[in-house]
Residue frames relative to the residue before (quaternion, step in Angstrom):
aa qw qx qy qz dx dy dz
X 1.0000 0.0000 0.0000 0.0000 0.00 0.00 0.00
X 0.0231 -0.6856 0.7216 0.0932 3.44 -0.77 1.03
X 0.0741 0.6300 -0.7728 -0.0222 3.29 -2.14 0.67
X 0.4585 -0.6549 0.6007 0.0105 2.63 -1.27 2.41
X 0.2038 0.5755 -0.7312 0.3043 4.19 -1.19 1.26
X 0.5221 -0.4773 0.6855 0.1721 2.65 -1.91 -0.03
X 0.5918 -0.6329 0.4312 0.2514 3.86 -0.80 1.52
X 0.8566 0.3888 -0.0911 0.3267 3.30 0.70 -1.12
X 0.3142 0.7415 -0.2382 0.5429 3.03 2.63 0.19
X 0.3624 -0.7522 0.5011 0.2276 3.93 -0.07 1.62
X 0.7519 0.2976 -0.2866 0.5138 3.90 0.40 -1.00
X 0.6177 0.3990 -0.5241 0.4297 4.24 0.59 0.31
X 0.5793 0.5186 -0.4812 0.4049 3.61 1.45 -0.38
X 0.5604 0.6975 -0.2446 0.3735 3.75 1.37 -0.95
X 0.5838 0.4245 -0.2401 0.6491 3.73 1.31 -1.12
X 0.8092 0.4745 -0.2187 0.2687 3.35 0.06 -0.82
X 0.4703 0.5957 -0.1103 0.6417 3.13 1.99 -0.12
X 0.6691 0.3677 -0.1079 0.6368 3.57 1.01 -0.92
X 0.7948 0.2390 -0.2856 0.4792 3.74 0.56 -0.46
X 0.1220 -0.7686 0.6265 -0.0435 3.79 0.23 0.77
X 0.6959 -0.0676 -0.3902 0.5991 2.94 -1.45 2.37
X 0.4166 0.4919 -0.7087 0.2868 4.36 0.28 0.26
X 0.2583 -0.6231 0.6846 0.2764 3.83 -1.74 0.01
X 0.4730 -0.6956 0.5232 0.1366 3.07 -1.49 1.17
X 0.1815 -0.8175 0.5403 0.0825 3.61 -0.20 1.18
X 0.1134 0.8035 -0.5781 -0.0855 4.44 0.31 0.04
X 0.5426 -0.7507 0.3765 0.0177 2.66 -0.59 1.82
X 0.3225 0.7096 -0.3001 0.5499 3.41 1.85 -0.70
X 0.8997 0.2307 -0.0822 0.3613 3.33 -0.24 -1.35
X 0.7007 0.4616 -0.0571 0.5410 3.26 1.14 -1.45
X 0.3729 -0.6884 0.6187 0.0656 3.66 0.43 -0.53
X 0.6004 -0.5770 0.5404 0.1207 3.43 -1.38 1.19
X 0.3973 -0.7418 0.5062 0.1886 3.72 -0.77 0.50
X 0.3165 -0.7030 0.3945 0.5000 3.58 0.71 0.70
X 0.6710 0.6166 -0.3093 0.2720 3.60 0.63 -0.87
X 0.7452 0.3071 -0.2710 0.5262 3.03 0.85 -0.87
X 0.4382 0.5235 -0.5395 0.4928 4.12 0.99 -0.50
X 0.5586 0.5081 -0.4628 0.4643 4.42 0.22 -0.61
X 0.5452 0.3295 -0.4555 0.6218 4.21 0.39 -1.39
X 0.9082 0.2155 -0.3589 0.0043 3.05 -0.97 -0.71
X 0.5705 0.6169 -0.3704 0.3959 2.84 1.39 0.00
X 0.5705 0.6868 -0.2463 0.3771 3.08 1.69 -0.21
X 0.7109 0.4133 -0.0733 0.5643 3.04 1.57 -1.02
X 0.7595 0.1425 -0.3165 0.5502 3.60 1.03 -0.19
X 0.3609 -0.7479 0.4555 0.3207 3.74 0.89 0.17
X 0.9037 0.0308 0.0008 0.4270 3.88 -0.56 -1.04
X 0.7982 0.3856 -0.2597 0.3831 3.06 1.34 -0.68
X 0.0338 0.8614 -0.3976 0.3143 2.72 1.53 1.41
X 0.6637 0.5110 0.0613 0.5429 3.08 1.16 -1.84
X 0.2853 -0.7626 0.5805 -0.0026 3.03 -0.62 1.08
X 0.0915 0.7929 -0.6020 0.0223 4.11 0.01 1.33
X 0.6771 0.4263 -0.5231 0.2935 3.33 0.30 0.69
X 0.4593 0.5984 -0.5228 0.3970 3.88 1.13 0.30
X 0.6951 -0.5364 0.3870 0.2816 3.03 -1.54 0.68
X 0.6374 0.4562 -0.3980 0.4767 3.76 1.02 -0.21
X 0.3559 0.4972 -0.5877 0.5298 3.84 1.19 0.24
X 0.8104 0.4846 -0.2907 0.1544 3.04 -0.34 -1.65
X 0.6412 0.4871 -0.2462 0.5395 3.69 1.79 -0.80
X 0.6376 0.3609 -0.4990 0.4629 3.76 1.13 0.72
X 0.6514 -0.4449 0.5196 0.3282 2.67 -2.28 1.34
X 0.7636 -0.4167 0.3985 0.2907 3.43 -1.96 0.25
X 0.7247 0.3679 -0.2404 0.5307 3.40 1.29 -0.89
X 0.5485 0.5423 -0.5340 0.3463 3.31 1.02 0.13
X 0.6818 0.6016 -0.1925 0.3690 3.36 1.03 -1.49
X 0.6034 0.5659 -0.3907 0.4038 3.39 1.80 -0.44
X 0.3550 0.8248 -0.3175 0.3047 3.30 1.42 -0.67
X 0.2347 -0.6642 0.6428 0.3008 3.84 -0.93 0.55
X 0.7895 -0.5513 0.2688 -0.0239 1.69 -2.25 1.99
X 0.6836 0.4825 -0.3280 0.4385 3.56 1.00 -0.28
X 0.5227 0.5105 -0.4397 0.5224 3.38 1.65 -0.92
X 0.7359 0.5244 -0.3481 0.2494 3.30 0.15 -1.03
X 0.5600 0.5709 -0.2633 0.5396 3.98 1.74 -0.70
X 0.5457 0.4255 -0.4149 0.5908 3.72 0.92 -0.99
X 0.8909 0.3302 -0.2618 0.1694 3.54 -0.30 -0.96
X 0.6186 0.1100 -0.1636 0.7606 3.56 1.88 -0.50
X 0.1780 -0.7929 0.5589 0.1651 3.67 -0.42 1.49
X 0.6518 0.5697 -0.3043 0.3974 3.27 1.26 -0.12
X 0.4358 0.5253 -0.4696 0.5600 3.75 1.14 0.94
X 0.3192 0.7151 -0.4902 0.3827 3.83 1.33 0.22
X 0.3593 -0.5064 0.7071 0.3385 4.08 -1.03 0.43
X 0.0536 -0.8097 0.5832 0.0375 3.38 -1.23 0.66
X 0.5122 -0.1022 -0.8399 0.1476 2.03 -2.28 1.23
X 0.1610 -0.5374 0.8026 0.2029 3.76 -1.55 -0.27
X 0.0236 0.7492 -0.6586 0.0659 3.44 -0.79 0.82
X 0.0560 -0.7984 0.5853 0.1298 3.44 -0.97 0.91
X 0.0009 -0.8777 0.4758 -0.0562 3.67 -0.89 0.53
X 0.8624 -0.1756 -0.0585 0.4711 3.01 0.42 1.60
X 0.6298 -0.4993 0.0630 0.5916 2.73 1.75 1.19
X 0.5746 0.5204 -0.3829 0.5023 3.78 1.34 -0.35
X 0.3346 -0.7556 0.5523 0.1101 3.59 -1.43 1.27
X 0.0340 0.7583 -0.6486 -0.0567 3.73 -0.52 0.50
X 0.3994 -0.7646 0.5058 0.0048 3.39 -1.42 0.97
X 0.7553 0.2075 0.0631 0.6184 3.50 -0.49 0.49
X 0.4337 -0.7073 0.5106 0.2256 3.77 -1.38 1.10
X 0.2399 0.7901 -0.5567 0.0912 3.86 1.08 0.00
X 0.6713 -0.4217 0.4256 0.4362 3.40 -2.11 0.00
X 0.8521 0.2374 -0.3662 0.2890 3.25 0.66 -0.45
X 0.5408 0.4851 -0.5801 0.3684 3.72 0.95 0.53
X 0.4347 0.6100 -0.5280 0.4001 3.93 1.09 0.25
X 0.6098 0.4931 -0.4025 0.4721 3.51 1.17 -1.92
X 0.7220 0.5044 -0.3245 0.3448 4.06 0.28 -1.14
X 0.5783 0.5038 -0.3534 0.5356 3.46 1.25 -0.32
X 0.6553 -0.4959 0.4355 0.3674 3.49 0.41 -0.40
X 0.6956 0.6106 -0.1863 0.3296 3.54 1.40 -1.33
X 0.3092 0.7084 -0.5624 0.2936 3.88 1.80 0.23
């Protein structure tokens, strides 16, 4: 199980704790496979993007108009976080129900 956050991110430190043997992927450093930023954007569409982190808030209007993948390849840190992949299946975000889908309800 890999789950893609940012080390210094309280709720990827929270999944990552709770999921024992997962690898921490920090997107900061490491960066988003283009491939797999495509699944997910495929499967969760907008709410892919994370518009309430402070790096939304520091783009101009025409950045933010920008598509959503250019905008992930280029600041991986506007990503909702954790992304966790597990056995090819993508879960989003640390909610009850991607715990209940993990197994961890």
């Amino acid at each position: 199980m890999i789950l893609y956050g940012l080390k210094s991110c309280d709720t990827c430190r929270k999944a990552l704790k709770s999921l024992p043997g997962a690898r921490l992927v920090d997107v900061r450093a490491e960066g988003v496979p283009a491939d797999l930023l495509a699944r997910a954007y495929a499967t969760f569409g907008a709410a892919l993007v994370n518009t309430r982190s402070a790096t939304w808030r520091g783009l101009s209007e025409s950045e933010r108009n920008r598509p959503p993948l250019d905008l992930l390849a280029e600041h991986p840190v506007l990503m909702k976080r954790p992304l966790i992949e597990r056995d090819g299946t993508l879960y989003l975000g640390w909610s009850a129900a991607t715990r209940a889908a993990l197994g961890l309800a």
